[in-house]
C-alpha positions in Angstrom: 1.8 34.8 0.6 2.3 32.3 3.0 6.1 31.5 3.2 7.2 27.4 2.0 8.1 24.9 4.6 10.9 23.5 2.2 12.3 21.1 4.6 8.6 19.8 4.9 8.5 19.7 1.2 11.9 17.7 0.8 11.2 15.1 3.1 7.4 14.7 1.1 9.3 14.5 -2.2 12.4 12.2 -0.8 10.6 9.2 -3.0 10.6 11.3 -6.2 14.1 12.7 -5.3 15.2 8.8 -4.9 14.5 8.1 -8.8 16.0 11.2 -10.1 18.8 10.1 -8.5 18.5 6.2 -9.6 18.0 7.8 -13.6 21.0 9.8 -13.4 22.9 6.6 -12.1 21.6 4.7 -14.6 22.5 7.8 -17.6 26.0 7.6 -15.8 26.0 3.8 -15.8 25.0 3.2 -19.8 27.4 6.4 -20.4 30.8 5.5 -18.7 30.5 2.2 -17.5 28.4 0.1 -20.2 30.2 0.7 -23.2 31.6 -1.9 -24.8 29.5 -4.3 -22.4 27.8 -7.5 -24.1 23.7 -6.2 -24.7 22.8 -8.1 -21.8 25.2 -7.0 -19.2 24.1 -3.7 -20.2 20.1 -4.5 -19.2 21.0 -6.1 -16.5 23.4 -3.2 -15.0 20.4 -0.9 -16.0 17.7 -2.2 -14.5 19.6 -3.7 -11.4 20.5 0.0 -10.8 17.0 1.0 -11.1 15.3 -1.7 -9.3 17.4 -0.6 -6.6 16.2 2.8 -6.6 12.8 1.5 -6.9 13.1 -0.1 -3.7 14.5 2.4 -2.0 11.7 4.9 -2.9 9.1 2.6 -1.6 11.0 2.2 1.2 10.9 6.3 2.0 7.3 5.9 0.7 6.1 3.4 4.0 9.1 5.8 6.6 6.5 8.7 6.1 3.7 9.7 8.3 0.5 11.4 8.8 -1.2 13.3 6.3 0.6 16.6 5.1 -0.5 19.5 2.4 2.6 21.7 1.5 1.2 24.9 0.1 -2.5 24.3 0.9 -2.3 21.1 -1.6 0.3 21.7 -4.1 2.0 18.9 -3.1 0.0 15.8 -0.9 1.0 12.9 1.6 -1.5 10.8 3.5 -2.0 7.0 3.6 -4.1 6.8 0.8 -1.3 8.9 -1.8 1.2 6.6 0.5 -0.9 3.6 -0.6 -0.8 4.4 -4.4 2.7 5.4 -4.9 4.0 2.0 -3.5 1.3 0.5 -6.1 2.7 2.6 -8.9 6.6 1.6 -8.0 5.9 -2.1 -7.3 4.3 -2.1 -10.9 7.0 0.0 -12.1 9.7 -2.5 -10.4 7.9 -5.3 -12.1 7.9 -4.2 -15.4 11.7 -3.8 -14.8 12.5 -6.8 -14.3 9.9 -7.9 -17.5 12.0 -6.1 -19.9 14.5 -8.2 -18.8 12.6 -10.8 -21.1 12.0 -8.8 -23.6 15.2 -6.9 -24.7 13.3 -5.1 -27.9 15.9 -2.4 -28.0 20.2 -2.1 -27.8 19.4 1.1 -26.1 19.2 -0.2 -22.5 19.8 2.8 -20.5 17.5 5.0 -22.4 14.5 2.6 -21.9 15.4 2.4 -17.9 15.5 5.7 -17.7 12.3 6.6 -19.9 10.3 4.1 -17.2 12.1 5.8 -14.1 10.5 9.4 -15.6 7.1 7.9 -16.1 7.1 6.6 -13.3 8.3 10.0 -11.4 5.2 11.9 -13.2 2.7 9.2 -11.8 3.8 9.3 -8.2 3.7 13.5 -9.0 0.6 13.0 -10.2 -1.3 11.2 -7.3 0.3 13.5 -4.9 -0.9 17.0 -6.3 -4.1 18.8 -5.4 -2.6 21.6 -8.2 -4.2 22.3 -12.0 -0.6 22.9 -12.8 1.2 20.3 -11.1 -1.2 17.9 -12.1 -1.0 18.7 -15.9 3.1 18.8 -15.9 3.0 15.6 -14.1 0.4 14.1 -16.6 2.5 15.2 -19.5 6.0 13.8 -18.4 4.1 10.4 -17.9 2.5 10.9 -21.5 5.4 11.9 -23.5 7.7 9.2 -21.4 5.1 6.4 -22.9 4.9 8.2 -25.9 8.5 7.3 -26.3 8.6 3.7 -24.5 5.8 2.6 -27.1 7.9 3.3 -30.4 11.3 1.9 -28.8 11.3 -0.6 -31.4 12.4 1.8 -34.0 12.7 -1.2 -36.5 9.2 -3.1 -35.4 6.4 -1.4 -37.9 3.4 -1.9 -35.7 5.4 -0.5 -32.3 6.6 2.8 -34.8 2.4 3.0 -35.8 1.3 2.5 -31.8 3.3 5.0 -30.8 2.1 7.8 -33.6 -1.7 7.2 -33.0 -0.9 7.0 -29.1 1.2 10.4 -29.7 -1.6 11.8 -31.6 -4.6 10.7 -29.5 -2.4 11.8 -26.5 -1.8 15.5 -27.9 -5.6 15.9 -29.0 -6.6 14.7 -25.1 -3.9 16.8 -24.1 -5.9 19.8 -25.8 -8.9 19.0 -24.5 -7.4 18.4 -20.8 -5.7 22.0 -20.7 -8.6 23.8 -22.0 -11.0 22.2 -19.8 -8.5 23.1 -17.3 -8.3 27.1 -18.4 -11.6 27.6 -18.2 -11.7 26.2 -14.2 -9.0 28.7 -13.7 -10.5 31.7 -15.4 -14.0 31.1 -13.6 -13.0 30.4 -10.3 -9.6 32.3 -10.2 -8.1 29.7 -8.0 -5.0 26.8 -9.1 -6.2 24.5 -6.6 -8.9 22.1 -6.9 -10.7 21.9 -3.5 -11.3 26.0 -3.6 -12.8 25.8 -6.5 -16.2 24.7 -5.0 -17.2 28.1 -3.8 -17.4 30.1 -7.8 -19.6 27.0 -8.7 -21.9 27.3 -6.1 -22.2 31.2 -6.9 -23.4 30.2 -10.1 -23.6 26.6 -11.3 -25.3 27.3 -14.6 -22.8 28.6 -15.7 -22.4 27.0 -19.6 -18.8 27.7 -19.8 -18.8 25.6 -16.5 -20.2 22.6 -18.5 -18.0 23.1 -21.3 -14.9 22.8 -18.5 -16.5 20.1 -17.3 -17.1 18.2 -20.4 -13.5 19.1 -21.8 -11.9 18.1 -18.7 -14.0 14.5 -18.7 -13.0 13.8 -22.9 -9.1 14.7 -21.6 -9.4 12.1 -18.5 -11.4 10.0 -20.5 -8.4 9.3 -22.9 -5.7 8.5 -20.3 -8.2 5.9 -18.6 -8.7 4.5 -21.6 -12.8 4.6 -21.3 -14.8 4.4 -24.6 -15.5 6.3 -26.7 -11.9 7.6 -26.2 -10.2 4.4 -26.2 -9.0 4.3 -29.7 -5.2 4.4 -29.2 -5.6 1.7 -26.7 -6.0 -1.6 -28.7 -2.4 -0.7 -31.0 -0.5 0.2 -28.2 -1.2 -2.7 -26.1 -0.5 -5.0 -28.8 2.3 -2.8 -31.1 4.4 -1.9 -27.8 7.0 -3.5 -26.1 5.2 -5.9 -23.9 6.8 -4.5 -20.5 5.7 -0.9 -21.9 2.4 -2.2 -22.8 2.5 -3.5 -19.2 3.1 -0.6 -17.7 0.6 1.5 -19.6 -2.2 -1.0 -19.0 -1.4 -1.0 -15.0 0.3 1.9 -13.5 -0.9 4.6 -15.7 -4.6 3.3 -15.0 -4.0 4.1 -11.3 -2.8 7.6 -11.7 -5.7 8.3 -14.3 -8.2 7.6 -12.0 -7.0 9.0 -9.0 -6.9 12.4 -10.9 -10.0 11.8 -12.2 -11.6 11.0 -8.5 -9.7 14.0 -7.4 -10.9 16.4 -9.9 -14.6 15.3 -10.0 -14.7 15.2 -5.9 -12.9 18.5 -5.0 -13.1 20.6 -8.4 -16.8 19.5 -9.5 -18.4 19.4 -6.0 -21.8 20.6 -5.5 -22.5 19.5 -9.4 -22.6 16.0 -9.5 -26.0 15.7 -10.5 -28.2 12.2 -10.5 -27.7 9.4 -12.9 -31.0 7.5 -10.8 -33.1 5.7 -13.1 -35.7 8.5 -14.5 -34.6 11.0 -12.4 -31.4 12.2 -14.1 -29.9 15.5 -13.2 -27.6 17.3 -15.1 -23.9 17.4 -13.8 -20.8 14.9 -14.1 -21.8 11.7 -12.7 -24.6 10.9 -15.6 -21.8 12.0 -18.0 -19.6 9.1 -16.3 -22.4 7.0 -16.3 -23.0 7.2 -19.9 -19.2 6.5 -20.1 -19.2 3.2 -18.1 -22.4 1.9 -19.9 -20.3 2.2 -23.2 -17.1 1.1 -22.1 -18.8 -2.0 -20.4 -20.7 -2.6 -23.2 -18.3 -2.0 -26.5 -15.1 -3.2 -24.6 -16.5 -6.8 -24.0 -18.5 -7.2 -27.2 -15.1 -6.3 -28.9 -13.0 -8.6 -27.1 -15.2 -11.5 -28.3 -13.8 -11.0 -31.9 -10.2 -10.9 -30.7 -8.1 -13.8 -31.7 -5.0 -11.5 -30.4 -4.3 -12.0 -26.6 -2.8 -8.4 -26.1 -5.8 -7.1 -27.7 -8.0 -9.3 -26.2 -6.2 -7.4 -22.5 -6.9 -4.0 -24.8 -10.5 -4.7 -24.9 -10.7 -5.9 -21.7 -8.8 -3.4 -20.1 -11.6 -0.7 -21.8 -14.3 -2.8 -19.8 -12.6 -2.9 -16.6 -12.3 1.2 -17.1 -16.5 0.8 -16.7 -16.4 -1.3 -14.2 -13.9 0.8 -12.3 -15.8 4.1 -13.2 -19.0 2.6 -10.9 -16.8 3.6 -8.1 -16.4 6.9 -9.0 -20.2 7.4 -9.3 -21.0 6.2 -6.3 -19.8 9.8 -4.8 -18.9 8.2 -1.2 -16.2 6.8 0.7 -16.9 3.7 0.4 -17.0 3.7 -3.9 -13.4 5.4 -3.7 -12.0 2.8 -1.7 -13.8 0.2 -3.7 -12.0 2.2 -6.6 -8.7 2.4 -4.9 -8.7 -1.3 -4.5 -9.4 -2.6 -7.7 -7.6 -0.2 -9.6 -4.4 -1.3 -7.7 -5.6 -4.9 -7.7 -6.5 -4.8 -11.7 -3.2 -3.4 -12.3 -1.2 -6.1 -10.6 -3.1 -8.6 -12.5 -3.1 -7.2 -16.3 0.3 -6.6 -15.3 1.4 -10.7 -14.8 -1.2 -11.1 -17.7 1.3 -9.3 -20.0 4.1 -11.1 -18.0 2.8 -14.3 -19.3 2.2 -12.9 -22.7 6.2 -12.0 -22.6 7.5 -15.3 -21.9 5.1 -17.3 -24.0 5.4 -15.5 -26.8 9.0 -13.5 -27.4 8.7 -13.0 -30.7 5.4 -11.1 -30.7 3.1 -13.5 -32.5 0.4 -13.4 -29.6 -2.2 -15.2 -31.5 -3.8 -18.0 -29.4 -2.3 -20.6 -31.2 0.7 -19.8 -29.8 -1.0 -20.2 -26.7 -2.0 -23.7 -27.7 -1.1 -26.5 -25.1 1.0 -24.1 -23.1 0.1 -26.2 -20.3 1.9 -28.9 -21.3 5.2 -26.5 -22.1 5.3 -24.7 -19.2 2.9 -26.2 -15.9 4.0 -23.2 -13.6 3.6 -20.2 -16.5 -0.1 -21.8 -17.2 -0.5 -21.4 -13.6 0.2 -18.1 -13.1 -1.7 -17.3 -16.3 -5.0 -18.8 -15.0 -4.8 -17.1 -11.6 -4.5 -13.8 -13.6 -7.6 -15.2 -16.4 -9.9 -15.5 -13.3 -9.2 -13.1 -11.2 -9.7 -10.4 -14.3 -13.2 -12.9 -15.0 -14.1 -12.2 -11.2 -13.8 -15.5 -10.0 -13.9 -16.1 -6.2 -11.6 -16.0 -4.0 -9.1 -13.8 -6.4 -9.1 -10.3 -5.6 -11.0 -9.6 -9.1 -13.7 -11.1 -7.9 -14.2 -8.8 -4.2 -12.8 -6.0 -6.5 -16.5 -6.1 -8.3 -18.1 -6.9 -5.3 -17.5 -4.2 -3.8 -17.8 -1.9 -6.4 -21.4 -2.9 -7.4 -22.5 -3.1 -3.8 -20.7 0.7 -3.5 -22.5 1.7 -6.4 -26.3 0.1 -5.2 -25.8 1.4 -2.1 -24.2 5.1 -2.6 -25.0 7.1 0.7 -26.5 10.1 -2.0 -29.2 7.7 -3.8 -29.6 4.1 -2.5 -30.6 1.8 -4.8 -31.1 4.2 -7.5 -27.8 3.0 -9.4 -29.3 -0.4 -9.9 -29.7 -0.3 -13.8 -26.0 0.5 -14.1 -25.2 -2.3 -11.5 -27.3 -4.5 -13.8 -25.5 -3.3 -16.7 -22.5 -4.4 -15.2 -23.6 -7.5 -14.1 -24.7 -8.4 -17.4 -21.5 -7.6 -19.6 -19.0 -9.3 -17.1 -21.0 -12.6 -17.6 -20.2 -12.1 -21.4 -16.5 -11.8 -20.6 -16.3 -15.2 -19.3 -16.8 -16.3 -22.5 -13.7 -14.8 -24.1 -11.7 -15.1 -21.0 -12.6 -19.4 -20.7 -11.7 -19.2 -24.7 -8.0 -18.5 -23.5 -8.2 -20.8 -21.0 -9.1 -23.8 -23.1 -6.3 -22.7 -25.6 -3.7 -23.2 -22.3 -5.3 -25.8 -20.9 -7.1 -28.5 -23.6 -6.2 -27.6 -27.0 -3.3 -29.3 -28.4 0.2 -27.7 -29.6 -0.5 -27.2 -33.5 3.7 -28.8 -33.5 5.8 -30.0 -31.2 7.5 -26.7 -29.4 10.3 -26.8 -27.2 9.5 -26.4 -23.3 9.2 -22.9 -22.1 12.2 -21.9 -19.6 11.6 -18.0 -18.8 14.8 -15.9 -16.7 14.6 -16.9 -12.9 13.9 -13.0 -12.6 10.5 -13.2 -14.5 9.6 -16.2 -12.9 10.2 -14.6 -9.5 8.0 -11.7 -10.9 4.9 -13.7 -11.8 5.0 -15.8 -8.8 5.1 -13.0 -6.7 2.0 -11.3 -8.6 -0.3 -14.2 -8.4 0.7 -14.6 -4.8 -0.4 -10.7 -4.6 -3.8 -11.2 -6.4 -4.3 -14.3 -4.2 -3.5 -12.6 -0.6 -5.3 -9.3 -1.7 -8.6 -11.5 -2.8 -8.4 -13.7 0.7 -7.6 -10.4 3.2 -9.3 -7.5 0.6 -9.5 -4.8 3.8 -5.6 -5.0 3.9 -6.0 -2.4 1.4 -10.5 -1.5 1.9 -10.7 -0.8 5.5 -7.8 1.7 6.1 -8.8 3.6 3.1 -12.2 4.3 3.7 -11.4 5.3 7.4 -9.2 7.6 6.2 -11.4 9.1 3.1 -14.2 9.7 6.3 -11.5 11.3 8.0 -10.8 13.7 5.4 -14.7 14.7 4.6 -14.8 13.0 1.5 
């Protein structure tokens, strides 16, 4: 056995070190120092405490260097891992400073402290090559967001989004470990990239297809891709607004990275051909048929939706498809085209929820509470539209080159050119019905009138910090898109992918 390099291995986990610490500060903070403490000083001390961490992680995130594999890919660093975990703590920094808005619960310390472990499993999770390490890190996420979605013990809809997102979550839970068993038992091996060597022995093997499909319905779930999305439209509208944030962003960019990871190093050599009238048998048609359903129901659905967190519920299951088209492309060039618009989608649901937070405290999200918000609040109506288009793909937001590249990654995939243009048509065709749902919110900012006359909107100075900073993010990533494209897909050549 080859022996551990654990001083390698401390300074790889120095980030994820850096918020255990900032979550027992925070435990000591609410324990010894908060007590008696007005509510607010108490969510201010905590997240102050942890947003300080946050920051401080990132910072050890952009100090390391090169590309390193402790124990053969147990635990991962390179620029693209780099590049997700300061994604995953910006977005977990900003939903920080969100529930600073939305103070659902008088248990401040245990909410702070909740996000800090979800957002150590995500950062775990992007970093591991390891069956095992993946599902412990997938699981503290889950049960951490299991938890932030019922916070609102008194709140009836938050106590029924957490039991169907607990329920759905166990049940994918099932599916993802016995998927995950049966890779182990056939191939023997823990880690994903040396499993390609048993499946080329025999790849018709069925209980190789029954892995396969378990593993995809278990992945499917945490994405949020139809027809596994059901948990999503409760959550996103029953749950605290910064956890629905979080869940909608973050948790996106951890699920697919796992996903990409698995299908790319533990399903190589069976990807199979989703080419118009020339399928194959093997993962990508199964994500094919995924996309085409998640484009297709998630869109239609969000037509109906006079809710504006449901409307980001439904929308969020179309993006999944969108986002999938990446993944099928099976080059370089679809994973970075991934990479950026999952990172790029997640900053902009998460100001979209931002918005949803200030305009609406009290949890009535129906659009006529959105009526003539304009006029209320010219800067929050700003931010808002910036967020609208960009998810509508309008140019020059970073939505909009987030689909470009992903269709032209998916019509030109290095394996079969031009033989993914259905899907690329399918796509096509359901974001131009989007618009339609997305302009409705619009005209409820912008033209309709206020049913009464409502006070002006004055959110914290911290929030409005916050959603400047994202639209200036979705603006600057839409104008300079290889800030993020370019390095990636250099490096993803580098590594043989």
């Amino acid at each position: 056995m080859i022996g551990i390099d654990y001083f390698q291995m401390m300074q790889s986990l120095w980030p994820e070190i850096a918020l255990v610490i900032t979550a027992a500060a925070v435990l000591g903070f609410d324990q010894f120092c908060a007590r008696g403490l007005p509510l607010e000083s108490r969510w201010r001390g905590g997240v102050l405490i942890a947003g300080i961490g946050m920051l401080a992680a990132m910072t050890l995130v952009v100090l390391q260097k090169g590309a390193v594999e402790i124990q053969d890919g147990m635990l991962i660093s390179n620029p693209v891992v780099r590049l997700l975990k300061l994604a995953i703590l910006a977005m977990a920094f900003f939903c920080a400073c969100l529930s600073l808005q939305n103070r659902e619960s008088r248990h401040a310390g245990e909410y702070v402290i909740l996000l800090l472990l979800a957002t150590l499993g995500l950062l775990i999770l992007v970093s591991s090559d390891h069956l095992l390490m993946i599902f412990i890190a997938m699981e503290l996420a889950s049960l951490s967001f299991y938890v932030l979605a019922g916070f609102q013990l008194e709140n009836r809809s938050s106590a029924e989004a957490a039991l169907k997102y607990f329920l759905f979550g166990g049940v994918s839970s099932a599916f993802l470990l016995f998927g995950l068993s049966l890779l182990y038992g056939l191939s023997g091996e823990l880690l994903l990239h040396k499993m390609t060597m048993a499946w080329r022995a025999n790849p018709q093997e069925p209980l190789l297809v029954l892995a396969l499909v378990m593993v995809v319905i278990g992945l499917g779930f945490k994405i949020a891709a139809a027809p596994f999305h059901g948990w999503a439209p409760d959550v996103y509208q029953g749950a605290p607004i910064p956890t629905a944030a979080f869940v909608a962003s973050a948790s996106k960019v951890g699920g697919f990275l796992v996903l990409a990871r698995v299908m790319w190093s533990g399903f190589s050599g069976l990807e199979g051909s989703a080419a118009w009238q020339a399928w194959a048998p093997g993962w990508v048609p199964l994500l094919a048929v995924l996309a085409v359903v998640s484009m297709v129901w998630g869109n239609l659905a969000a037509l109906s939706q006079t809710s504006v967190r449901r409307l980001l519920a439904y929308s969020a299951i179309a993006h999944s498809g969108y986002m999938l088209l990446g993944l099928i492309a099976a080059d370089p060039r679809g994973i970075s085209a991934l990479v950026y618009y999952v990172i790029t989608y997640g900053l902009t649901t998460l100001g979209a929820f931002g918005v949803v937070a200030v305009a609406a405290p009290s949890g009535n999200d129906h659009w006529d509470a959105f009526a003539g918000l304009a006029r209320r609040s010219p800067g929050l109506s700003f931010c808002m539209l910036v967020f609208i288009l960009s998810l509508a793909g309008i140019p020059p937001l970073a939505g909009f080159f987030g689909k470009v590249y992903l269709f032209v990654g998916a019509l030109n995939s290095q394996t079969s050119p031009h033989a993914l243009l259905w899907l690329v048509a399918v796509a096509l065709g359901t974001s131009v019905v989007s618009f339609y749902y997305y302009l409705q919110l619009l005209k409820q900012i912008y033209v309709t009138p206020p049913s009464e006359n409502l006070p002006a909107i004055c959110p914290q100075f911290s929030v409005q910090f916050v959603l400047g900073i994202l639209a200036v993010f979705v603006f600057v990533l839409g104008l300079f898109p290889e800030v993020i494209m370019a390095k990636t897909e250099i490096f993803l050549m580098e590594a043989g992918w």
